[in-house]
FINU-134277 format. One line per 2 residues: number of its first residue (from 0); their letters; for each residue x, y, z of C-alpha. Coordinates in Angstrom, 1 decimal, always signed. Layout:
NUM	A	X/Y/Z  ...
REM end
This chain:
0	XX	+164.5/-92.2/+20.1  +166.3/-92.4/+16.8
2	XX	+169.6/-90.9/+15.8  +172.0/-90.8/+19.2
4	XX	+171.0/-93.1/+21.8  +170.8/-91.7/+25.1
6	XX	+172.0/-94.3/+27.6  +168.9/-95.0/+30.5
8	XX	+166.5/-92.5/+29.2  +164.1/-95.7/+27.9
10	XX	+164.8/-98.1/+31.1  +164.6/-94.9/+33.2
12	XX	+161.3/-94.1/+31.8  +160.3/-97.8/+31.7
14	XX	+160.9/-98.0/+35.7  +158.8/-94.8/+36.6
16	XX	+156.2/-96.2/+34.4  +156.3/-99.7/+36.8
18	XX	+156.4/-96.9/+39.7  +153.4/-95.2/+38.5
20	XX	+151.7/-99.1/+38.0  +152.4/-99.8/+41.7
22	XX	+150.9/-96.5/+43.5  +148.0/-97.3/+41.1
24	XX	+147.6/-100.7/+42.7  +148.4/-99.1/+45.9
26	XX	+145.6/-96.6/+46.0  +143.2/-99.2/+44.5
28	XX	+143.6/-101.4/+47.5  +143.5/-98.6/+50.0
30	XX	+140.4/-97.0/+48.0  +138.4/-98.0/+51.3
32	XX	+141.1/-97.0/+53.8  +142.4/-93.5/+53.8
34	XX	+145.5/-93.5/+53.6  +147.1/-89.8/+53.8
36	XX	+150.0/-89.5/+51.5  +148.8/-91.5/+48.4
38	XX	+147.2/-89.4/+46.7  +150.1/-86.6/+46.5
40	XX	+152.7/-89.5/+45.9  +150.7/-90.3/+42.7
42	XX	+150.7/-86.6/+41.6  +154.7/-86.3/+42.4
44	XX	+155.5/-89.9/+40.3  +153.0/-88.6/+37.6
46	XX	+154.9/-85.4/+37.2  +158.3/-87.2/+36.9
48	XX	+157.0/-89.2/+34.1  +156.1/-86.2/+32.0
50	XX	+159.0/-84.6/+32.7  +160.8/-87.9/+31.2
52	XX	+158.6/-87.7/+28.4  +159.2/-84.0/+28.3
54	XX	+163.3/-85.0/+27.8  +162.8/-87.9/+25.7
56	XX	+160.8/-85.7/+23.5  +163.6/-82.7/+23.6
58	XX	+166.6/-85.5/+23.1  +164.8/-86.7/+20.6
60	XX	+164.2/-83.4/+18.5  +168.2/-82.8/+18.9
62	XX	+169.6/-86.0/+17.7  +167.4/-85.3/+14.2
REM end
């Protein structure tokens, strides 16, 4: 983001993207097990990420 920083929005983003990496892994392993739970945990973490995205993208637009 150029223009104002917003303090955490990057590392905040960064972390949920290291979230996302880990139920990835998660479900890979368990592919063979089922394992109730995963699957909607994914889709939650996935929609937090594009709602960061969604707010870096809106802070960005105001700080031009």
């Amino acid at each position: 983001m150029s223009g104002k920083p917003v303090c955490g929005v990057e590392s905040l983003h960064a972390e949920i993207k290291n979230v996302v990496c880990g139920v990835e892994n998660l479900q890979a392993k368990m592919k063979d097990k089922h394992v109730c739970g995963t699957e909607s945990l994914h889709a939650e973490i996935k929609n937090v990420v594009c709602g960061v995205e969604s707010l870096g993208a809106k802070l960005n637009e105001r700080s031009r």
